[in-house]
VOZA-818902 format. One record per atom (N, C-alpha, C): x, z, y; atom name. Coordinates in nm, 3 decimals, m for minus. Layout:
# residues N
<c1 = X c3 = Z c2 = Y name = CA> $
...
This chain:
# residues 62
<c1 = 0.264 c3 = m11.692 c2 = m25.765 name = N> $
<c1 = 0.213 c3 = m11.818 c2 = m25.816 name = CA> $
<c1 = 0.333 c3 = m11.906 c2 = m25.853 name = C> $
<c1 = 0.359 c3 = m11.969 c2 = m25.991 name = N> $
<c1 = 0.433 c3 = m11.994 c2 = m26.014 name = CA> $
<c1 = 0.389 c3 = m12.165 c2 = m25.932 name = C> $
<c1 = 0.510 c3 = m12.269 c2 = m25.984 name = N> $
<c1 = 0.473 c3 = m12.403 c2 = m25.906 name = CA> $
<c1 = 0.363 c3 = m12.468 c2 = m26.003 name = C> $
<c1 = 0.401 c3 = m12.435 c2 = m26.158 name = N> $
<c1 = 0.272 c3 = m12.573 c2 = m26.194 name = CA> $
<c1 = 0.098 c3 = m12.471 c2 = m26.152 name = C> $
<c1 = 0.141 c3 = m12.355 c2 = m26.120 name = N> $
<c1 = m0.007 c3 = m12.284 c2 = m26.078 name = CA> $
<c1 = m0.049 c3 = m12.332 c2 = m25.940 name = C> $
<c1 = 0.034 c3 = m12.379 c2 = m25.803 name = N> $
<c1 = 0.039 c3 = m12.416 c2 = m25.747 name = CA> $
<c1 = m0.010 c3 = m12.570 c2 = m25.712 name = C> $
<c1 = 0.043 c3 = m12.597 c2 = m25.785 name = N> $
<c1 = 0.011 c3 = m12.751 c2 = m25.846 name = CA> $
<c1 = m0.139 c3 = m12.771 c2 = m25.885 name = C> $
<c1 = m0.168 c3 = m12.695 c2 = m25.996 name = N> $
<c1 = m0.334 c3 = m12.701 c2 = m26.025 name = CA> $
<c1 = m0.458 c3 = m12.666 c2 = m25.936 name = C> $
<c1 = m0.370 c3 = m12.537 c2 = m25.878 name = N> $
<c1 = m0.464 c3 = m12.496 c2 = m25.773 name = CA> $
<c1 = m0.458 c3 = m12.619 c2 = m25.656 name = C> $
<c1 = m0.363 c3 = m12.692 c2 = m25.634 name = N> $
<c1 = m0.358 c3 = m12.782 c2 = m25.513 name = CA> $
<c1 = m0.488 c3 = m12.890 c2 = m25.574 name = C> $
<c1 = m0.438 c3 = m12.915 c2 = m25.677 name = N> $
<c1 = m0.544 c3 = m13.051 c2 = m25.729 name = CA> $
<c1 = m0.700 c3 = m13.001 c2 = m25.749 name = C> $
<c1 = m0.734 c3 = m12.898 c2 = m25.807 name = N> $
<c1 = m0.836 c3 = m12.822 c2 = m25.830 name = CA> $
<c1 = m0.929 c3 = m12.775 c2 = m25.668 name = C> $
<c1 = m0.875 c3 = m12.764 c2 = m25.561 name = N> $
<c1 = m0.918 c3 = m12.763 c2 = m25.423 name = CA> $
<c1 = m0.928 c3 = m12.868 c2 = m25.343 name = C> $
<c1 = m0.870 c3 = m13.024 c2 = m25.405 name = N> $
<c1 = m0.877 c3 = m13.103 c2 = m25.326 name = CA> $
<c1 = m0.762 c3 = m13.129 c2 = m25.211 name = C> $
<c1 = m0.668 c3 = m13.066 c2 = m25.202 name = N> $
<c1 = m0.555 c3 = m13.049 c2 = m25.094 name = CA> $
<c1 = m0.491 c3 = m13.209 c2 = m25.108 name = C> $
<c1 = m0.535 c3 = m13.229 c2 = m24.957 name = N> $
<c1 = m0.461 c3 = m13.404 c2 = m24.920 name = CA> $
<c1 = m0.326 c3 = m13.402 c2 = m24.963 name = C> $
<c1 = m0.270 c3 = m13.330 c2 = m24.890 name = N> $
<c1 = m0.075 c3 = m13.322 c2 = m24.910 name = CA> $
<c1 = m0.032 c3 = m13.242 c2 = m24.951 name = C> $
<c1 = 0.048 c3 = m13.216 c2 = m25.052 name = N> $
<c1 = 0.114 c3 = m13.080 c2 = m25.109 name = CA> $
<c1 = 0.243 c3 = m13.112 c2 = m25.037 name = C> $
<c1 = 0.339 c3 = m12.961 c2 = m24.931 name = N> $
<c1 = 0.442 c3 = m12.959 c2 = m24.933 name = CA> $
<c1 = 0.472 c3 = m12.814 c2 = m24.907 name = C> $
<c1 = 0.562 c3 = m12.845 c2 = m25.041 name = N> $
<c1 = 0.642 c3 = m12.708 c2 = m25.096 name = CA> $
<c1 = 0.734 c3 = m12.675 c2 = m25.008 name = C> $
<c1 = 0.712 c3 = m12.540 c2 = m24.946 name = N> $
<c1 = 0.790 c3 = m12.489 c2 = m24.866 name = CA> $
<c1 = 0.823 c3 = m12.334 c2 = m24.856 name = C> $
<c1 = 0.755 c3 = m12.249 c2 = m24.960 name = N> $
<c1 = 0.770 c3 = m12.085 c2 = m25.003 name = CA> $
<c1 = 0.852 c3 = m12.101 c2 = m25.115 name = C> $
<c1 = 0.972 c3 = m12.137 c2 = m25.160 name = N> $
<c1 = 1.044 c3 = m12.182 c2 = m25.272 name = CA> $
<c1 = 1.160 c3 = m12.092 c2 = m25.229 name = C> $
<c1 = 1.210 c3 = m12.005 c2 = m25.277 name = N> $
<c1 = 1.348 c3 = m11.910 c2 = m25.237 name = CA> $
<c1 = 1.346 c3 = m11.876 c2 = m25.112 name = C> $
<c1 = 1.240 c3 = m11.770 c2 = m25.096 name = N> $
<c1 = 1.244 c3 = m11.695 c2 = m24.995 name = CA> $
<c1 = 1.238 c3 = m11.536 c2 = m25.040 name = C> $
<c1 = 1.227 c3 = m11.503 c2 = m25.154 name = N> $
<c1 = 1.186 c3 = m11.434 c2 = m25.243 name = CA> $
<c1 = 1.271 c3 = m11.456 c2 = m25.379 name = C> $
<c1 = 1.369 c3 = m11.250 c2 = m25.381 name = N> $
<c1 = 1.398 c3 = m11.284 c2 = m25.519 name = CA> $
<c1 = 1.389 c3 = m11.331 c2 = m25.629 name = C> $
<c1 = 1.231 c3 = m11.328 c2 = m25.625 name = N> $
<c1 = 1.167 c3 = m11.381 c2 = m25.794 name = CA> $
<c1 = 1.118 c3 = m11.462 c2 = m25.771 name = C> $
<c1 = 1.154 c3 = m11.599 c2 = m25.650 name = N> $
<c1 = 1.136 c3 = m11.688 c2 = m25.633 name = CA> $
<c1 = 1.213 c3 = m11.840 c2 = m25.610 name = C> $
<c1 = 1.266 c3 = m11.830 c2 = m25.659 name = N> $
<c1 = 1.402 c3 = m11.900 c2 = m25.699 name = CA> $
<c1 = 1.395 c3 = m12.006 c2 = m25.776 name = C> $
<c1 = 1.263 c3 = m12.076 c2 = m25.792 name = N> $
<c1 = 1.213 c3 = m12.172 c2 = m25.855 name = CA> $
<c1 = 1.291 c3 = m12.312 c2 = m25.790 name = C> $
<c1 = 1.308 c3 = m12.410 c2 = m25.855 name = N> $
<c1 = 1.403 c3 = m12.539 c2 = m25.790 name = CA> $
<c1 = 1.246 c3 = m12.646 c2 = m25.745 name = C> $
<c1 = 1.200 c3 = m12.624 c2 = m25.658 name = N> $
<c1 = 1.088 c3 = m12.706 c2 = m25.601 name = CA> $
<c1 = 1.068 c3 = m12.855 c2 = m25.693 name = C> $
<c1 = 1.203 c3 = m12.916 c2 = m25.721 name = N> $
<c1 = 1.153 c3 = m13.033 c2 = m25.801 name = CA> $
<c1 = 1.042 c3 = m12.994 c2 = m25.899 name = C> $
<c1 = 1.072 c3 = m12.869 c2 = m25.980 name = N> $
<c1 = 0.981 c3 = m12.887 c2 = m26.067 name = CA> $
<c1 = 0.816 c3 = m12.862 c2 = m26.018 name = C> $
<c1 = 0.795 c3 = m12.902 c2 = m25.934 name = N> $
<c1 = 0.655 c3 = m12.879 c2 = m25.871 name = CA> $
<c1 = 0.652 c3 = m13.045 c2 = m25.829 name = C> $
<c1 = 0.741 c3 = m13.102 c2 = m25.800 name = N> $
<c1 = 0.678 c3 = m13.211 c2 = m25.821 name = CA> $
<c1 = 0.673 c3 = m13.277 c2 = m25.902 name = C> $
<c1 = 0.803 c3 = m13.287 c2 = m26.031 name = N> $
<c1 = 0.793 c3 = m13.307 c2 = m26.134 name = CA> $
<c1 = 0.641 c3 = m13.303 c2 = m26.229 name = C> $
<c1 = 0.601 c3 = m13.182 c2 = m26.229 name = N> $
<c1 = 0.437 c3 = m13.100 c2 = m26.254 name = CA> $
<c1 = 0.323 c3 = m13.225 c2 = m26.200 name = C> $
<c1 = 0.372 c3 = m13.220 c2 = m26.066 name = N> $
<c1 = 0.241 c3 = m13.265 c2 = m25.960 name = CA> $
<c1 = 0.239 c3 = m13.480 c2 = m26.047 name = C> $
<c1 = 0.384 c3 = m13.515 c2 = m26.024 name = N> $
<c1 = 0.407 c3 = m13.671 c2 = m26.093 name = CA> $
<c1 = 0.303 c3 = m13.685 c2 = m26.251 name = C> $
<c1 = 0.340 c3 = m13.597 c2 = m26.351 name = N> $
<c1 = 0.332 c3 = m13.613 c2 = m26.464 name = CA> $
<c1 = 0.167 c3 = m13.568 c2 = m26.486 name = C> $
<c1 = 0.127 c3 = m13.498 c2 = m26.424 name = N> $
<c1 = m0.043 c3 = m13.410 c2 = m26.446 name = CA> $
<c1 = m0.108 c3 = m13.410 c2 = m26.355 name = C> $
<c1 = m0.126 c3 = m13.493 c2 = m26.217 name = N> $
<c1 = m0.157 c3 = m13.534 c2 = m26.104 name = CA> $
<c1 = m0.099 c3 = m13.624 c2 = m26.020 name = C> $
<c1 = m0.092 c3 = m13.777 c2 = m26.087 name = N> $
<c1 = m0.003 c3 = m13.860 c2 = m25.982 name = CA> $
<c1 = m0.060 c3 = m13.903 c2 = m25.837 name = C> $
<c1 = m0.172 c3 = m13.847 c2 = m25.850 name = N> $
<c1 = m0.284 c3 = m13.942 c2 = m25.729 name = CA> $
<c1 = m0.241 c3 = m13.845 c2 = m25.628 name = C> $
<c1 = m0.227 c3 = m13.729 c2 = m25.649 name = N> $
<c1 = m0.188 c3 = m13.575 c2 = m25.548 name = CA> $
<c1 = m0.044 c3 = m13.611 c2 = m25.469 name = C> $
<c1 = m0.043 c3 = m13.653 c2 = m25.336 name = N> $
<c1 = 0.052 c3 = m13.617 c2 = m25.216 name = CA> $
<c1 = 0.117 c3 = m13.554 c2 = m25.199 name = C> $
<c1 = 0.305 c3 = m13.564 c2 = m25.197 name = N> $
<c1 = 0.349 c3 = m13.462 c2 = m25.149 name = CA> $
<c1 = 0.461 c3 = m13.543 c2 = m25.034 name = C> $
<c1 = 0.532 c3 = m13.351 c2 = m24.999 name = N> $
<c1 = 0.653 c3 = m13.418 c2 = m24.861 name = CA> $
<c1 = 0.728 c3 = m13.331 c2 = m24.929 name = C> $
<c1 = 0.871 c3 = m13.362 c2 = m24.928 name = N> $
<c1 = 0.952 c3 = m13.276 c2 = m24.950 name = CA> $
<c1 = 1.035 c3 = m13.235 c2 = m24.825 name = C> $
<c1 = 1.063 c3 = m13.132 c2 = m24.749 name = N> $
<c1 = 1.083 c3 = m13.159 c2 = m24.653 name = CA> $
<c1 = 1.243 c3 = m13.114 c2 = m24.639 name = C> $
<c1 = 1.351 c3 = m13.130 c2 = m24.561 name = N> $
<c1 = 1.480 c3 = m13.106 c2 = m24.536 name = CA> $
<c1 = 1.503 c3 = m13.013 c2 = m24.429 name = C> $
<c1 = 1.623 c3 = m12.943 c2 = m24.403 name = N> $
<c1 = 1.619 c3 = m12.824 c2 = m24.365 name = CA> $
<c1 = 1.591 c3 = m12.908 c2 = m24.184 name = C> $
<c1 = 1.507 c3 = m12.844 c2 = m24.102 name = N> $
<c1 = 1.530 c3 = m12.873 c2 = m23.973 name = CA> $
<c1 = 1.446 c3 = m12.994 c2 = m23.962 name = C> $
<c1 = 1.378 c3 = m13.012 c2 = m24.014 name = N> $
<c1 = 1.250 c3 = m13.138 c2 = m24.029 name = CA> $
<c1 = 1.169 c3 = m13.132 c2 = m23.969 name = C> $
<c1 = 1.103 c3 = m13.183 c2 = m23.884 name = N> $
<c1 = 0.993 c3 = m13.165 c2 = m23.851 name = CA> $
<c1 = 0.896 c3 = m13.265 c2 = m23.858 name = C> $
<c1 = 0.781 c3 = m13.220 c2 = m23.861 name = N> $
<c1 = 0.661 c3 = m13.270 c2 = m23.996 name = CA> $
<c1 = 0.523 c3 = m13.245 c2 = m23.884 name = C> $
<c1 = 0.455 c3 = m13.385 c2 = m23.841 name = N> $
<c1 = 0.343 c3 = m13.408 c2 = m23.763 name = CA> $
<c1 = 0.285 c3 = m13.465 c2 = m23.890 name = C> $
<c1 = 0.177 c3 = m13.380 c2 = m23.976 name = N> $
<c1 = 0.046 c3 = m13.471 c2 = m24.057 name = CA> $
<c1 = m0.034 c3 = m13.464 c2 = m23.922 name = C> $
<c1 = m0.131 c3 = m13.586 c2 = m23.947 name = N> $
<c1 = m0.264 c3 = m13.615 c2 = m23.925 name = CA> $
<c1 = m0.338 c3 = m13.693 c2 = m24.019 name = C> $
<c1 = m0.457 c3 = m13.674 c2 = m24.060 name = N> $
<c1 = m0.524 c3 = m13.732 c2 = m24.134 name = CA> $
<c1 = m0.637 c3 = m13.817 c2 = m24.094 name = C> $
C-alpha cells in the first residue's frame, strides 16, 4: 500500500488518528512518510495525524 492509498483508505474507514509508522521497514518501502501527510493536508485536512520520533511513546485515548 502505497501512502496516498493509505491515506484514502484511512479517510474512507473513518480512522480518528492516522500515525505512520510501517515506513522503511521494507526494501520497497522506503517511502519519506512526509508524503503521507503531505497527501492526508492537501485531500483530507479534517483527518488526524502523529508523527512520531524514534523512542516515543504514544498513550491515544479517545
Amino acid at each position: 500500500m502505497s501512502s496516498r492509498e493509505a491515506a484514502d483508505f484511512s479517510a474512507m474507514v473513518g480512522i480518528d488518528l492516522n500515525v505512520p509508522i510501517h515506513y522503511d521497514m521494507f526494501p520497497n518501502n522506503r517511502e519519506n512518510p512526509a508524503y503521507f501527510v503531505d497527501y492526508l493536508f492537501h485531500y483530507y485536512h479534517n483527518q488526524k495525524f502523529h508523527m512520531m520520533v524514534p523512542g516515543e511513546r504514544f498513550i491515544y485515548q479517545k
